[in-house]
C-alpha positions, 0 to 999 in steps of 0.5 A: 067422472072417469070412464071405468067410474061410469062403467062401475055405476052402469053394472051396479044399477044393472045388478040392482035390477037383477036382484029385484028380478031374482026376487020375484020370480024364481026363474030368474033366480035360479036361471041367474044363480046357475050362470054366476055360480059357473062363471064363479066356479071358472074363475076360480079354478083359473086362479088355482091353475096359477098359484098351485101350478107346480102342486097338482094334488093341492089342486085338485083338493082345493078346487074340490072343497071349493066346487062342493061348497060352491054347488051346496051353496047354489043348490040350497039358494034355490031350493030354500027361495022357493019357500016365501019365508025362506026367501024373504030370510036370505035377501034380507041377509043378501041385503046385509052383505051388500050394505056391509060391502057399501059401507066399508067402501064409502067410510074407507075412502073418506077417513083412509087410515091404518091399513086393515092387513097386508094381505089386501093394501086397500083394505083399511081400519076405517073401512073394516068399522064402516062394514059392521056400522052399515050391515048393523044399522040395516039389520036393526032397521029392517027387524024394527021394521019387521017387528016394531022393537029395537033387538040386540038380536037384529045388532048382533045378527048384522054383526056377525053377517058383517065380520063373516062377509069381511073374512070372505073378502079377504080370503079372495083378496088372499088367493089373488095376491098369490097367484098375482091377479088383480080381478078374478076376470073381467065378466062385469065391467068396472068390477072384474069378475063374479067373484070378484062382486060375490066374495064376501056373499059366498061365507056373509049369507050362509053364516048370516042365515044360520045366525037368523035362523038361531036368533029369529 
């Protein structure tokens, strides 16, 4: 196993342990979303520096859109967890993300195949498949679970959270390729940075949520 291996299982059992912390206690929650959301922020703004560094007023239109975004998304993970059923509803699509990601990394490095698009090399077809296989089976499982009925609605919903998780990652995977950068930094070890671990969560959860709350 190699050392960079080890630190990647190290951090993921860590964060592990962070999630069910952030789930119970609301302390930890938006002590921890403020933390990531500054570094993410920090990141980002680095990586703008670099790709829009002889446009300024790109720039700072960017970085605008994206700090907006980022403190919305931020505030309302907090205000809404305070609420149990609210919470319950966004660590479910939290759950979804994270399934989405683990699936098109596993069924990616076993089948490979045809390279998904230019934009990120390492994503693949397979991989893309592997994402909506995972977040769809979770989903139907936990509203089964939750309902004891197999709902398309639960199929459709993990779907959606899926296809929007997959576009965030390769949004990332989009600016870093431009400003020629192959981890958004080096906060997490084995991983790289926030945002490199929250891509696919920032546009996954928001979309996912609001289809729950249509669907459910």
């Amino acid at each position: 196993m190699s050392k960079n291996l080890k630190k990647r299982i190290a951090t993921s059992i860590g964060l592990i342990f962070l999630l069910f912390g952030m789930f119970f206690s609301n302390f930890i929650l938006a002590y921890f979303i403020i933390i990531m959301g500054s570094i993410s922020a920090i990141e980002y703004l680095n990586i703008n520096s670099i790709i829009f560094k002889r446009k300024k007023l790109l720039k700072y239109f960017f970085n605008f859109l994206f700090l907006v975004f980022l403190f919305y998304f931020c505030l309302l993970f907090i205000l809404l967890s305070t609420y149990n059923h609210y919470k319950i509803f966004i660590f479910i699509i939290l759950l979804i993300c994270i399934f989405s990601d683990i699936g098109g990394f596993i069924i990616g490095k076993i089948f490979k195949g045809k390279k998904l698009i230019k934009i990120s090399p390492k994503k693949t077809v397979s991989g893309a498949i592997g994402s909506l296989l995972f977040s769809s089976t979770l989903s139907l499982i936990i509203f089964y679970y939750l309902t004891e009925e197999l709902s398309y609605r639960a199929l459709i919903l993990g779907l959606i959270t899926s296809i929007a998780c997959q576009l965030g990652d390769l949004f990332f995977s989009l600016i870093k390729r431009k400003s020629f950068l192959k981890d958004t930094g080096n906060f997490l070890p084995g991983h790289g940075g926030i945002l490199d671990r929250v891509d696919s969560i920032l546009l996954g959860l928001p979309i996912g949520f609001l289809a729950l709350i249509l669907f459910y």
